[in-house]
DRENLO-327601 format. One record per atom (N, C-alpha, C): residue number from 1; x, y, z. Coordinates in nm, 4 decimals, padded with zeros to 6 digits. Layout:
BEGIN
+-----+----------+----------+----------+
! seq !        x !        y !        z !
+-----+----------+----------+----------+
! NUM !        X !        Y !        Z !
...
+-----+----------+----------+----------+
//
This chain:
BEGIN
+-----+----------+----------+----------+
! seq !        x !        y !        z !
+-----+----------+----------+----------+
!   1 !  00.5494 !  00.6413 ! -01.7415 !
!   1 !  00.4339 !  00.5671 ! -01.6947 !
!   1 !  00.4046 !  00.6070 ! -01.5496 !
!   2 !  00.2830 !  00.6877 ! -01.5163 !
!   2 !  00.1994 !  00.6450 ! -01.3984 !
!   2 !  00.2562 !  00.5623 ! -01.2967 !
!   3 !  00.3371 !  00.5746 ! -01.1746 !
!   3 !  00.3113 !  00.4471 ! -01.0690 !
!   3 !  00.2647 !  00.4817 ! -00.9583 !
!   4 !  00.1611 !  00.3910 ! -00.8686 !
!   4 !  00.1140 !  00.4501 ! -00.7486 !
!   4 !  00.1357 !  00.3318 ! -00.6797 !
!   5 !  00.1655 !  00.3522 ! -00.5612 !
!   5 !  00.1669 !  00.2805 ! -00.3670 !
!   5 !  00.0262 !  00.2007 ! -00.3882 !
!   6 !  00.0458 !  00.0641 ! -00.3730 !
!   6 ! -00.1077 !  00.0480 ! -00.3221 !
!   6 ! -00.1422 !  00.0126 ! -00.1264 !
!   7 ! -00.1591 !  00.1275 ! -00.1190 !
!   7 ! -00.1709 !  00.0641 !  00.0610 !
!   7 ! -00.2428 !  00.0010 !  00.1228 !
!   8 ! -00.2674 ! -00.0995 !  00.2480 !
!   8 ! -00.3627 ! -00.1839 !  00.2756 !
!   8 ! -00.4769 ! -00.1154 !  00.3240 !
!   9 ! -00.5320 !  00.0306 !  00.3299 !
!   9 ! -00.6183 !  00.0944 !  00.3371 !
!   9 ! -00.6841 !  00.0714 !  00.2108 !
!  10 ! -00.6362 !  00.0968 !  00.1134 !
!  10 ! -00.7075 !  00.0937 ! -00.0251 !
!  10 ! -00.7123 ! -00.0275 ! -00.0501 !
!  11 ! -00.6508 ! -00.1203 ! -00.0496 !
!  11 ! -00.6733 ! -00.2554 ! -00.1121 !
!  11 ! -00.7761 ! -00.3424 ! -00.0069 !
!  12 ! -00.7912 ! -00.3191 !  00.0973 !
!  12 ! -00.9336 ! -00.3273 !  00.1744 !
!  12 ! -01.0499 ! -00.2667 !  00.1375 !
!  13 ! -01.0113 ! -00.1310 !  00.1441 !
!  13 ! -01.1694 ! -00.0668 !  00.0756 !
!  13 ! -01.2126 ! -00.1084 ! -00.0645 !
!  14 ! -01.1390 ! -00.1660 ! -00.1669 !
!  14 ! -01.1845 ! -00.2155 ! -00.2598 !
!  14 ! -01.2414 ! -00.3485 ! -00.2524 !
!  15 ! -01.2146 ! -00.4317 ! -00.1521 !
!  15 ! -01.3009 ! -00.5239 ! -00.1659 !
!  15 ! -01.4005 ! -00.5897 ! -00.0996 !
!  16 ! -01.3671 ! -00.5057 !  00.0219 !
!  16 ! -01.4940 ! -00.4768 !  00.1504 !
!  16 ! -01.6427 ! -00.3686 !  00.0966 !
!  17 ! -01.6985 ! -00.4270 !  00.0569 !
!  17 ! -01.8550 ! -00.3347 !  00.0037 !
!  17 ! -01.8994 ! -00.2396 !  00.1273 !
!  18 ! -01.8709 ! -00.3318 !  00.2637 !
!  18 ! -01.9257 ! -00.2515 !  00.3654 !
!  18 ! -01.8193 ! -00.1522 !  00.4397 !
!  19 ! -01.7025 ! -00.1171 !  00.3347 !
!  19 ! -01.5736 ! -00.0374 !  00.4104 !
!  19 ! -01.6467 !  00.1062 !  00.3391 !
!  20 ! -01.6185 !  00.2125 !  00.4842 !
!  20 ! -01.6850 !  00.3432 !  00.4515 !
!  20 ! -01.5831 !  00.4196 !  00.3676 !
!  21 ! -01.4983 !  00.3400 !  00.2902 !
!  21 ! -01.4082 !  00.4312 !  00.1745 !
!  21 ! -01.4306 !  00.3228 !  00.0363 !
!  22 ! -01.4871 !  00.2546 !  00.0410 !
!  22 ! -01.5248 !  00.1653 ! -00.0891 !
!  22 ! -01.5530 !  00.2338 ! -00.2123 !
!  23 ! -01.6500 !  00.3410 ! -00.2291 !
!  23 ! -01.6532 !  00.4014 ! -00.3342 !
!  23 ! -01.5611 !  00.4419 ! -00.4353 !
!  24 ! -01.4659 !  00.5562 ! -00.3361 !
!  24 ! -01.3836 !  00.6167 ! -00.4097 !
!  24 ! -01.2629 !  00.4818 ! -00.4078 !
!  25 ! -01.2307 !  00.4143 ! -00.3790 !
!  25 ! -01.0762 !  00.3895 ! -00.4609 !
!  25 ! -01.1163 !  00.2143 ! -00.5758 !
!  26 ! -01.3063 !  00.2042 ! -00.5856 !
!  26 ! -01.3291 !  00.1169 ! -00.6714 !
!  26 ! -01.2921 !  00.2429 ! -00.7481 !
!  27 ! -01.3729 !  00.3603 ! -00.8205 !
!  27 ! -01.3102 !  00.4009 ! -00.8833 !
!  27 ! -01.2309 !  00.4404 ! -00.9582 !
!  28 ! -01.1258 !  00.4607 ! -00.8134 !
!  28 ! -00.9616 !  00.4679 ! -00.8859 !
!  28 ! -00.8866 !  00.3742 ! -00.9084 !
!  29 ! -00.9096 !  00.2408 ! -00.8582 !
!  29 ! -00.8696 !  00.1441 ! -00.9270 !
!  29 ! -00.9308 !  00.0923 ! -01.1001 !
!  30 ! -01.0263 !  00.1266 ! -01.1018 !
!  30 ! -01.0676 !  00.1477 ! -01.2183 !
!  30 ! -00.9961 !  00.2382 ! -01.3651 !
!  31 ! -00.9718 !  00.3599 ! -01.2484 !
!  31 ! -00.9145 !  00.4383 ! -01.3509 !
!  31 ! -00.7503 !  00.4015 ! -01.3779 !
!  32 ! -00.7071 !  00.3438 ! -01.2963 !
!  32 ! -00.5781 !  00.2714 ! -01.2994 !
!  32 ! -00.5388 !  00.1795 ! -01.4292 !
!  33 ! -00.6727 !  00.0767 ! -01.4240 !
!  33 ! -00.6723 ! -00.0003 ! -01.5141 !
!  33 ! -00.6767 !  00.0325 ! -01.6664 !
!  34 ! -00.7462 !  00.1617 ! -01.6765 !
!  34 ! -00.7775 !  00.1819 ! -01.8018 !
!  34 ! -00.6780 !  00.3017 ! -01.8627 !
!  35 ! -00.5869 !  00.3201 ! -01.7602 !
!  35 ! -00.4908 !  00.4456 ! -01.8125 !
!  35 ! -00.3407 !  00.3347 ! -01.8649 !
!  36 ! -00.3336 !  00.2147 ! -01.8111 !
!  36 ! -00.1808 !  00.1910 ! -01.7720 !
!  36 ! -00.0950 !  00.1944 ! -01.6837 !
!  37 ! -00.1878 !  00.2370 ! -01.5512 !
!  37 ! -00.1119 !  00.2650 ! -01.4155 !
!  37 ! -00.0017 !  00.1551 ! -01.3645 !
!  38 !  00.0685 !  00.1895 ! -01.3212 !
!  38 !  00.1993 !  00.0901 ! -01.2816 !
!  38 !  00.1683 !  00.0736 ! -01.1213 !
!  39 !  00.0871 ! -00.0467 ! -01.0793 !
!  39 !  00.0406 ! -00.0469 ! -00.9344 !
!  39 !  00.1584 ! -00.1180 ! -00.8799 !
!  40 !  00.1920 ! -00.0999 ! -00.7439 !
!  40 !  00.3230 ! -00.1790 ! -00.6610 !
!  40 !  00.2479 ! -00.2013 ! -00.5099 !
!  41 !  00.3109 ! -00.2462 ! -00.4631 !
!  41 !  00.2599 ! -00.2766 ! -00.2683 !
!  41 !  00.4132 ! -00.3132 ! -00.2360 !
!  42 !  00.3822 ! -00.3622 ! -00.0867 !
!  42 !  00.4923 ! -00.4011 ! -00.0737 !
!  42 !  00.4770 ! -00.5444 !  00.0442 !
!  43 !  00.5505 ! -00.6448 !  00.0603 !
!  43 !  00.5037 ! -00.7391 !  00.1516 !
!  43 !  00.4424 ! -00.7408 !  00.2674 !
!  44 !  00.5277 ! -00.5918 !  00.2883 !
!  44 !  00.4554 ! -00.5763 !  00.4511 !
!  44 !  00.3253 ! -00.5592 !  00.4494 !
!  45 !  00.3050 ! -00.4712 !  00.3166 !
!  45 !  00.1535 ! -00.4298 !  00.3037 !
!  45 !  00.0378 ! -00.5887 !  00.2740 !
!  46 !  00.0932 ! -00.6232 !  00.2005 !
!  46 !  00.0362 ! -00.8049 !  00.2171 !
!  46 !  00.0231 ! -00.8739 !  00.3558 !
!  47 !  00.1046 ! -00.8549 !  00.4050 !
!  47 !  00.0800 ! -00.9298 !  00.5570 !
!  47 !  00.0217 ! -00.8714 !  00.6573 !
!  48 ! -00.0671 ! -00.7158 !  00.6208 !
!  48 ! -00.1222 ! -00.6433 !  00.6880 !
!  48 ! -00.2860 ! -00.7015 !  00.6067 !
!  49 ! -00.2795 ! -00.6631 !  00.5347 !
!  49 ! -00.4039 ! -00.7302 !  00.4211 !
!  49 ! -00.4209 ! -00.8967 !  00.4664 !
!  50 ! -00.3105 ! -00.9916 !  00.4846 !
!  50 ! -00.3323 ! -01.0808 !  00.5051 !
!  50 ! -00.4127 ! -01.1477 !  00.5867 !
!  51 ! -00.3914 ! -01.0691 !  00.7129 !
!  51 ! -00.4236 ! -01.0372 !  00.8847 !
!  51 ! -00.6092 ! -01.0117 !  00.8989 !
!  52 ! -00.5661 ! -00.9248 !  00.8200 !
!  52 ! -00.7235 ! -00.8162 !  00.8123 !
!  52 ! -00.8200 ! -00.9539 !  00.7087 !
!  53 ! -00.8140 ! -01.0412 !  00.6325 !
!  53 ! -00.8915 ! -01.0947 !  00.5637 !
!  53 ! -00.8825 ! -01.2382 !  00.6083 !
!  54 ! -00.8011 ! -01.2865 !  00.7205 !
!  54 ! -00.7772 ! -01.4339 !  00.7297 !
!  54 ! -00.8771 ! -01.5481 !  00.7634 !
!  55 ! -00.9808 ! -01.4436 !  00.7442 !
!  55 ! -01.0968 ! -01.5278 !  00.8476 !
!  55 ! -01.2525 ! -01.4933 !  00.6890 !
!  56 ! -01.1669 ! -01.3888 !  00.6296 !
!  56 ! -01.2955 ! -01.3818 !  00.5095 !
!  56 ! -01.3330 ! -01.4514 !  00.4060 !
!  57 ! -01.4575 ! -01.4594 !  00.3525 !
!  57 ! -01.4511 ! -01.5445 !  00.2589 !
!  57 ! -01.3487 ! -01.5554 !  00.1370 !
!  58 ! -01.3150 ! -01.4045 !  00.0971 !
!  58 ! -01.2503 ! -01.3622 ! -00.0236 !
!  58 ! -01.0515 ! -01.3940 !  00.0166 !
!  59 ! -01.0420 ! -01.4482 !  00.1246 !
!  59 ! -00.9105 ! -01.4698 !  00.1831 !
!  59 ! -00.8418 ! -01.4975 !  00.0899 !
!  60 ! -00.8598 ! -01.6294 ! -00.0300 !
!  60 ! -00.8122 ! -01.6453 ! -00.1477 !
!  60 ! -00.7612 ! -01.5233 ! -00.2742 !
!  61 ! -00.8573 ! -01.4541 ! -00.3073 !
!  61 ! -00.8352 ! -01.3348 ! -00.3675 !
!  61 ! -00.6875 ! -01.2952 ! -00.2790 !
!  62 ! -00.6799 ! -01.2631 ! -00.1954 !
!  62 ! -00.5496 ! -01.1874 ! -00.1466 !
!  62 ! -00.4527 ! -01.2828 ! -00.1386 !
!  63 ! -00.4419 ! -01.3387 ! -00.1586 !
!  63 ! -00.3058 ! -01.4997 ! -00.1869 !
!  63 ! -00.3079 ! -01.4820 ! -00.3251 !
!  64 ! -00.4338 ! -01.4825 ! -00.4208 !
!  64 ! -00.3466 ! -01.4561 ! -00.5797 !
!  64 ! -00.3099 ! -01.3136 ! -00.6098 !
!  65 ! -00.3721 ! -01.2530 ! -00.5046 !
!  65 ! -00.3076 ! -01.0924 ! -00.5394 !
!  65 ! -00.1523 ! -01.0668 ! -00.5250 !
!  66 ! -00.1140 ! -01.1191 ! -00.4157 !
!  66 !  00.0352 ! -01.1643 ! -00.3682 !
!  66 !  00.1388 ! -01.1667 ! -00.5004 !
!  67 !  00.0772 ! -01.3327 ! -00.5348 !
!  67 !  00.0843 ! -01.3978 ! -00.6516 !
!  67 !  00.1191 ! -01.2812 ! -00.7838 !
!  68 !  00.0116 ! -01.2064 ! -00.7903 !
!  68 ! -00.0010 ! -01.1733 ! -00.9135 !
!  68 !  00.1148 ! -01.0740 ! -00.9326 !
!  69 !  00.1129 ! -01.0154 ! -00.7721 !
!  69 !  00.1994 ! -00.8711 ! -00.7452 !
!  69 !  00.3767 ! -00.9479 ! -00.8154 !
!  70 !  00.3876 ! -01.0562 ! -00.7354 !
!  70 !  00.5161 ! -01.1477 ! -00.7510 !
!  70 !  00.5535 ! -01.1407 ! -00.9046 !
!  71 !  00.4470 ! -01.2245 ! -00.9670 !
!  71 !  00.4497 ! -01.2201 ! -01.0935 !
!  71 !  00.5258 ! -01.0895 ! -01.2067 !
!  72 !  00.4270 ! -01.0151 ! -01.1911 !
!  72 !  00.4480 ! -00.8684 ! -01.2720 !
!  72 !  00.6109 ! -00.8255 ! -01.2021 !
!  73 !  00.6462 ! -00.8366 ! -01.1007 !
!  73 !  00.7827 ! -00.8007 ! -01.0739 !
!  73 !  00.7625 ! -00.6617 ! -00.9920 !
!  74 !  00.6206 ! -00.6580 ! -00.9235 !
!  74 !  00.5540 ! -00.5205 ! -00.8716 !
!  74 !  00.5672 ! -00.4915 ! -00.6831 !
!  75 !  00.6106 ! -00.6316 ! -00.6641 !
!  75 !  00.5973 ! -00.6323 ! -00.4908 !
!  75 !  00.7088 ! -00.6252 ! -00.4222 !
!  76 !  00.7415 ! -00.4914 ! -00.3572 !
!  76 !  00.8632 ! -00.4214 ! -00.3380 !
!  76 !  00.9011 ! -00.5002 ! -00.1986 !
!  77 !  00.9772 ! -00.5427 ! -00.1735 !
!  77 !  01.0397 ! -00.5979 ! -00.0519 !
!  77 !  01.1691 ! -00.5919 ! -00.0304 !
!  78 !  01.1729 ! -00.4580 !  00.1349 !
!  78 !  01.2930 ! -00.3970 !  00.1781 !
!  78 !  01.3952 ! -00.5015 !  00.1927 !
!  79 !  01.5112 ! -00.4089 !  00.1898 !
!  79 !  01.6269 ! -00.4871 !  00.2433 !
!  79 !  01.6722 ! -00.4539 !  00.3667 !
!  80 !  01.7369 ! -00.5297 !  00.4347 !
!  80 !  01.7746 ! -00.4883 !  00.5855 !
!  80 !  01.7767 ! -00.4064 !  00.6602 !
!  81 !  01.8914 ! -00.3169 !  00.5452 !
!  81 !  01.9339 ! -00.1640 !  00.5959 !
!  81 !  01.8085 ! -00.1048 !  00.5449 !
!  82 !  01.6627 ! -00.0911 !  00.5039 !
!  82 !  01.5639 ! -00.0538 !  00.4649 !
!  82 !  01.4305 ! -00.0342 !  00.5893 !
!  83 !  01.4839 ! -00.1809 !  00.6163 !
!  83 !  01.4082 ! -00.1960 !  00.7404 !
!  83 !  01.4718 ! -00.1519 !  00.8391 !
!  84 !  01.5714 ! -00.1415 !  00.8870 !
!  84 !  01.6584 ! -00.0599 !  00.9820 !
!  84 !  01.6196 !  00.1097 !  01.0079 !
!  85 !  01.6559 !  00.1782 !  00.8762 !
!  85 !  01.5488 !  00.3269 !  00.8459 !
!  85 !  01.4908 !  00.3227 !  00.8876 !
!  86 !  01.3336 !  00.2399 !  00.8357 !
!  86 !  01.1963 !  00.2017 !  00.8454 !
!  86 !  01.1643 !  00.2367 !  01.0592 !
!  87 !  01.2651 !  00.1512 !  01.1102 !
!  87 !  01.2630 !  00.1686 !  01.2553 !
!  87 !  01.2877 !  00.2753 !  01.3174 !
!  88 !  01.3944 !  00.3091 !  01.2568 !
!  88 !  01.4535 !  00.4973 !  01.2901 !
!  88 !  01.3831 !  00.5931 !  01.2857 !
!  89 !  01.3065 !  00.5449 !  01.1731 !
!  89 !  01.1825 !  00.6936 !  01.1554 !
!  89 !  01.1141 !  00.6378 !  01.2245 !
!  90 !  01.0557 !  00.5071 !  01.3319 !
!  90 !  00.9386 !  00.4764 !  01.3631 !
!  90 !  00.9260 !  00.5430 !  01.5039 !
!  91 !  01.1212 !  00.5147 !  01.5468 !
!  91 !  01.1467 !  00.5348 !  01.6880 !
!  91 !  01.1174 !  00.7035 !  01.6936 !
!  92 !  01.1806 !  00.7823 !  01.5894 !
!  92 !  01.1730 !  00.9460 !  01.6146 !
!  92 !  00.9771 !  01.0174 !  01.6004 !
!  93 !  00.8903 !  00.8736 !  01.5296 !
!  93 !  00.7727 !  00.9119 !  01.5187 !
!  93 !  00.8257 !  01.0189 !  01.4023 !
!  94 !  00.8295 !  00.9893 !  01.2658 !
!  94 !  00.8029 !  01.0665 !  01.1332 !
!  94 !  00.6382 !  01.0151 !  01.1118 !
!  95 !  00.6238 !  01.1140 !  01.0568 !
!  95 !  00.5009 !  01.1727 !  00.9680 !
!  95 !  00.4158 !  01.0956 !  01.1079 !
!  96 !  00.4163 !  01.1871 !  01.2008 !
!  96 !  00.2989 !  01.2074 !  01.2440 !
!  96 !  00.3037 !  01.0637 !  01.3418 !
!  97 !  00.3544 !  00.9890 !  01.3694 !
!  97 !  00.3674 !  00.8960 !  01.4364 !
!  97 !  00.3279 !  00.7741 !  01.3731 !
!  98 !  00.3206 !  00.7428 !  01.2543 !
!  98 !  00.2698 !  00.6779 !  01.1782 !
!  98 !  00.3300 !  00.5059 !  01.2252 !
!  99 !  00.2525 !  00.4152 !  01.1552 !
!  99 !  00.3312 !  00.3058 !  01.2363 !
!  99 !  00.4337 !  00.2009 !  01.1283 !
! 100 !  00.4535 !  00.1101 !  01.1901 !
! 100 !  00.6017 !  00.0988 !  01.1439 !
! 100 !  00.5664 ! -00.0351 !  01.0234 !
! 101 !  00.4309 ! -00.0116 !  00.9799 !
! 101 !  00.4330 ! -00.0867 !  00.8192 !
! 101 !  00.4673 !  00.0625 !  00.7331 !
! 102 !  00.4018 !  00.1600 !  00.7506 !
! 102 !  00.3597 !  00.2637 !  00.6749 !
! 102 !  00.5273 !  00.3360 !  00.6480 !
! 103 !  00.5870 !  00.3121 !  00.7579 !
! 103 !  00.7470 !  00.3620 !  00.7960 !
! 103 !  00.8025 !  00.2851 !  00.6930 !
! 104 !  00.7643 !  00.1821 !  00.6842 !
! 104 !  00.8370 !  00.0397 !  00.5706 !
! 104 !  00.7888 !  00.1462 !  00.4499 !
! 105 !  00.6393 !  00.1409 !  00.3975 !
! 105 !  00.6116 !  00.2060 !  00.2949 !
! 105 !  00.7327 !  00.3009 !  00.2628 !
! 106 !  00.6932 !  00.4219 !  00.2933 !
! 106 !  00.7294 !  00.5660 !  00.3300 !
! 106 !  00.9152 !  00.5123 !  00.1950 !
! 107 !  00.9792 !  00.4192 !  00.2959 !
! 107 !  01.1171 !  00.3556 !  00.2281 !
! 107 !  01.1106 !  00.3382 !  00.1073 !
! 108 !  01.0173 !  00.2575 !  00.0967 !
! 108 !  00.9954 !  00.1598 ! -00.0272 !
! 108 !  00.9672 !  00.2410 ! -00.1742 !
! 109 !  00.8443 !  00.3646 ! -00.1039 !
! 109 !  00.8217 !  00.3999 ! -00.2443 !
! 109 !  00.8928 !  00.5455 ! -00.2375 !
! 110 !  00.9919 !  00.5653 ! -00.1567 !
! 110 !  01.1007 !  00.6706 ! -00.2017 !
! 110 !  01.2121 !  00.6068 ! -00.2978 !
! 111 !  01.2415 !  00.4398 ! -00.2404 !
! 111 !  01.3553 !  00.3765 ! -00.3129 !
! 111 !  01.2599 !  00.3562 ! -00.4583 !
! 112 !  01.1425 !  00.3746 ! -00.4880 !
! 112 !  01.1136 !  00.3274 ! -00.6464 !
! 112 !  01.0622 !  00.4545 ! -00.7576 !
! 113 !  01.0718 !  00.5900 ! -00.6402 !
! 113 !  01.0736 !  00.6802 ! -00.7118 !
! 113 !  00.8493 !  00.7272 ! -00.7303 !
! 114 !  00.8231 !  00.6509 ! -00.6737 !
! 114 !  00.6618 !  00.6891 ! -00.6297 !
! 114 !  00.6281 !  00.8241 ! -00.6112 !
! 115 !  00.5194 !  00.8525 ! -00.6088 !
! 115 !  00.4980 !  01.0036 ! -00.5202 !
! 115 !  00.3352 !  00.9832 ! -00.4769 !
! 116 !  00.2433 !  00.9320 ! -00.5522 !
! 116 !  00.1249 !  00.8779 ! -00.5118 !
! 116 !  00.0926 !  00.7351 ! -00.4247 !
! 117 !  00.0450 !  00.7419 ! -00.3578 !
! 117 ! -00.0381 !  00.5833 ! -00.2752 !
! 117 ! -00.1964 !  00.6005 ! -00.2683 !
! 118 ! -00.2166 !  00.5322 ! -00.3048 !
! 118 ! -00.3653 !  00.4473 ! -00.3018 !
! 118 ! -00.3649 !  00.4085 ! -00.1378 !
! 119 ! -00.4324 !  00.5731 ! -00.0552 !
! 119 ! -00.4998 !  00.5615 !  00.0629 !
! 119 ! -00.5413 !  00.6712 !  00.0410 !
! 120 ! -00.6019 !  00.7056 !  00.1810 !
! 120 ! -00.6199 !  00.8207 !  00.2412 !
! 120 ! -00.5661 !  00.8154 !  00.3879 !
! 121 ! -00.4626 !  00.7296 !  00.4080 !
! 121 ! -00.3796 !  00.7447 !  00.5427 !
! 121 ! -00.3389 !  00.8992 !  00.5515 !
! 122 ! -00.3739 !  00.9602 !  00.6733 !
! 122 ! -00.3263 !  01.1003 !  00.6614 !
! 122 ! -00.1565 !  01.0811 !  00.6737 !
! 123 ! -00.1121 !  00.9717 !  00.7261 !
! 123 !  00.0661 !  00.9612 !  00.7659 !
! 123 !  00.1231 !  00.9602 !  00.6121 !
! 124 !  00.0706 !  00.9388 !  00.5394 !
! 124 !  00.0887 !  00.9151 !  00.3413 !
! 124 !  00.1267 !  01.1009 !  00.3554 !
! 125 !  00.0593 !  01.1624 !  00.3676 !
! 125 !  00.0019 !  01.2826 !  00.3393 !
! 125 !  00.0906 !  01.3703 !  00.4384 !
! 126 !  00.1475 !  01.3096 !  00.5590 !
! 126 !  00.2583 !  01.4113 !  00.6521 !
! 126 !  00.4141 !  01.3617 !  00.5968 !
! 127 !  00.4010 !  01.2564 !  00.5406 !
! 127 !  00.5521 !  01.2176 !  00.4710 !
! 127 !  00.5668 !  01.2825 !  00.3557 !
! 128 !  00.4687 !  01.3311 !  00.3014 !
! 128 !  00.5078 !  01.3985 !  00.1840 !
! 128 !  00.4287 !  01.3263 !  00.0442 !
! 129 !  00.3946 !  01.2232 !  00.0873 !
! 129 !  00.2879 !  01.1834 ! -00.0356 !
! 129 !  00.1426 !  01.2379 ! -00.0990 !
! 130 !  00.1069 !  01.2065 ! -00.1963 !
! 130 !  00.0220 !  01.2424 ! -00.2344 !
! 130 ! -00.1157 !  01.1040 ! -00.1949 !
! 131 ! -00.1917 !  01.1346 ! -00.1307 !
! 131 ! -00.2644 !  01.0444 ! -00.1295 !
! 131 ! -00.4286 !  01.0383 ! -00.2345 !
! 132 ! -00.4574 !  00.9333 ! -00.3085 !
! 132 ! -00.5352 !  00.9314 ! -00.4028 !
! 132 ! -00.7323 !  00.9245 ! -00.3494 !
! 133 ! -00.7321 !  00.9000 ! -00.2282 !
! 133 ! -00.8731 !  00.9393 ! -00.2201 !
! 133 ! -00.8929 !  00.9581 ! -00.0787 !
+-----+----------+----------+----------+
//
Protein backbone atom coordinates (compact mmCIF):
# COMPACT_ATOMS: atom_id res chain seq x y z
CA UNK A 1 0.00 0.00 0.00
CA UNK A 2 0.89 3.61 -1.02
CA UNK A 3 1.92 5.81 2.16
CA UNK A 4 2.63 9.50 1.98
CA UNK A 5 3.83 12.42 4.77
CA UNK A 6 1.10 14.79 4.97
CA UNK A 7 2.93 18.14 5.70
CA UNK A 8 1.43 21.36 7.06
CA UNK A 9 2.28 22.96 3.68
CA UNK A 10 -0.13 20.68 1.99
CA UNK A 11 -2.74 20.33 4.46
CA UNK A 12 -3.03 24.25 4.35
CA UNK A 13 -3.06 24.51 0.71
CA UNK A 14 -5.92 22.22 0.62
CA UNK A 15 -8.08 24.13 2.48
CA UNK A 16 -7.07 27.70 1.99
CA UNK A 17 -8.79 28.52 -1.69
CA UNK A 18 -6.67 31.64 -1.55
CA UNK A 19 -3.17 29.53 -0.86
CA UNK A 20 -1.00 29.94 -4.18
CA UNK A 21 -0.46 25.96 -4.05
CA UNK A 22 -4.25 25.02 -3.66
CA UNK A 23 -4.66 23.53 -6.95
CA UNK A 24 -2.23 20.97 -7.14
CA UNK A 25 -2.42 19.06 -3.80
CA UNK A 26 -6.68 19.37 -4.01
CA UNK A 27 -5.83 17.16 -6.65
CA UNK A 28 -3.58 14.92 -5.05
CA UNK A 29 -5.48 14.55 -2.27
CA UNK A 30 -8.04 13.47 -4.42
CA UNK A 31 -6.03 11.06 -6.06
CA UNK A 32 -5.11 9.68 -2.65
CA UNK A 33 -8.56 9.00 -1.92
CA UNK A 34 -9.44 7.11 -4.81
CA UNK A 35 -6.25 4.88 -5.05
CA UNK A 36 -6.11 3.71 -1.19
CA UNK A 37 -3.35 5.95 -0.17
CA UNK A 38 -2.17 5.38 3.41
CA UNK A 39 -2.05 9.26 4.58
CA UNK A 40 0.01 9.89 8.12
CA UNK A 41 1.14 13.48 9.72
CA UNK A 42 2.57 13.78 12.66
CA UNK A 43 1.59 15.99 15.93
CA UNK A 44 4.03 18.37 15.41
CA UNK A 45 2.64 18.83 12.05
CA UNK A 46 -0.93 19.44 13.81
CA UNK A 47 0.29 22.02 16.08
CA UNK A 48 1.85 23.83 13.19
CA UNK A 49 -1.63 23.59 11.27
CA UNK A 50 -3.14 24.35 14.54
CA UNK A 51 -1.29 27.80 14.89
CA UNK A 52 -1.77 28.71 11.24
CA UNK A 53 -5.82 28.22 11.47
CA UNK A 54 -6.59 29.35 15.17
CA UNK A 55 -8.25 32.35 14.32
CA UNK A 56 -10.12 30.69 10.96
CA UNK A 57 -13.36 29.93 10.41
CA UNK A 58 -12.62 26.23 9.37
CA UNK A 59 -10.46 25.95 12.87
CA UNK A 60 -12.89 23.04 13.68
CA UNK A 61 -12.12 20.99 10.56
CA UNK A 62 -8.47 20.75 11.91
CA UNK A 63 -9.49 19.44 15.53
CA UNK A 64 -11.52 16.56 13.70
CA UNK A 65 -8.69 16.07 11.40
CA UNK A 66 -6.46 15.44 14.54
CA UNK A 67 -9.28 13.29 15.63
CA UNK A 68 -9.64 11.42 12.63
CA UNK A 69 -5.68 11.05 12.17
CA UNK A 70 -5.90 9.51 16.08
CA UNK A 71 -8.57 7.36 15.10
CA UNK A 72 -7.20 5.43 11.94
CA UNK A 73 -3.94 4.84 14.10
CA UNK A 74 -2.19 7.37 11.33
CA UNK A 75 -0.66 10.25 13.63
CA UNK A 76 2.94 9.51 14.18
CA UNK A 77 4.22 10.94 17.46
CA UNK A 78 8.11 10.89 18.25
CA UNK A 79 9.60 9.51 21.13
CA UNK A 80 12.20 11.28 23.13
CA UNK A 81 15.24 9.90 21.75
CA UNK A 82 13.34 10.95 18.30
CA UNK A 83 13.06 14.26 19.29
CA UNK A 84 16.56 14.42 20.58
CA UNK A 85 17.83 13.42 16.65
CA UNK A 86 15.17 15.75 15.45
CA UNK A 87 17.49 18.59 17.41
CA UNK A 88 20.85 17.20 16.27
CA UNK A 89 20.02 17.49 12.77
CA UNK A 90 18.43 20.93 13.56
CA UNK A 91 21.64 22.11 15.43
CA UNK A 92 24.12 20.74 12.35
CA UNK A 93 21.29 22.47 9.88
CA UNK A 94 20.41 19.04 7.69
CA UNK A 95 18.66 19.42 4.56
CA UNK A 96 19.32 22.75 3.98
CA UNK A 97 18.63 24.31 7.29
CA UNK A 98 15.29 23.23 7.47
CA UNK A 99 13.45 23.89 10.75
CA UNK A 100 12.99 21.84 13.59
CA UNK A 101 9.14 20.62 12.88
CA UNK A 102 10.31 19.40 9.41
CA UNK A 103 13.63 17.84 11.42
CA UNK A 104 10.75 16.04 13.59
CA UNK A 105 9.20 15.00 10.13
CA UNK A 106 12.39 14.00 8.31
CA UNK A 107 12.46 11.18 11.86
CA UNK A 108 9.16 10.23 11.73
CA UNK A 109 8.69 9.22 8.23
CA UNK A 110 12.17 7.44 8.07
CA UNK A 111 10.94 5.48 11.39
CA UNK A 112 7.57 4.42 9.22
CA UNK A 113 9.35 3.61 6.19
CA UNK A 114 7.71 6.73 3.91
CA UNK A 115 9.53 8.10 0.98
CA UNK A 116 6.80 10.62 -0.32
CA UNK A 117 5.27 13.91 1.62
CA UNK A 118 2.52 15.90 0.56
CA UNK A 119 4.53 19.38 0.10
CA UNK A 120 6.59 21.10 -1.95
CA UNK A 121 8.95 22.11 1.03
CA UNK A 122 12.23 22.16 -0.87
CA UNK A 123 13.90 20.81 2.84
CA UNK A 124 11.44 17.43 1.95
CA UNK A 125 13.42 17.38 -1.27
CA UNK A 126 17.28 18.06 0.34
CA UNK A 127 16.55 15.17 2.94
CA UNK A 128 15.99 12.92 0.42
CA UNK A 129 12.24 12.87 -0.03
CA UNK A 130 10.18 12.84 -2.70
CA UNK A 131 7.93 15.70 -2.64
CA UNK A 132 4.31 15.39 -4.32
CA UNK A 133 3.58 18.85 -5.82
Amino acid sequence: MRQVFLDTVGLLAVREKSDQWHVSPVSAMSRFANLGTRTWTSDSVMLECGNAVARKEYHDEFVNMRIDFLTLGTLAVPTELEIDFAWDAYARRFAAGAGIVDQISFVLIKRLGIMEAFTNDEHFRAAGFVTLF
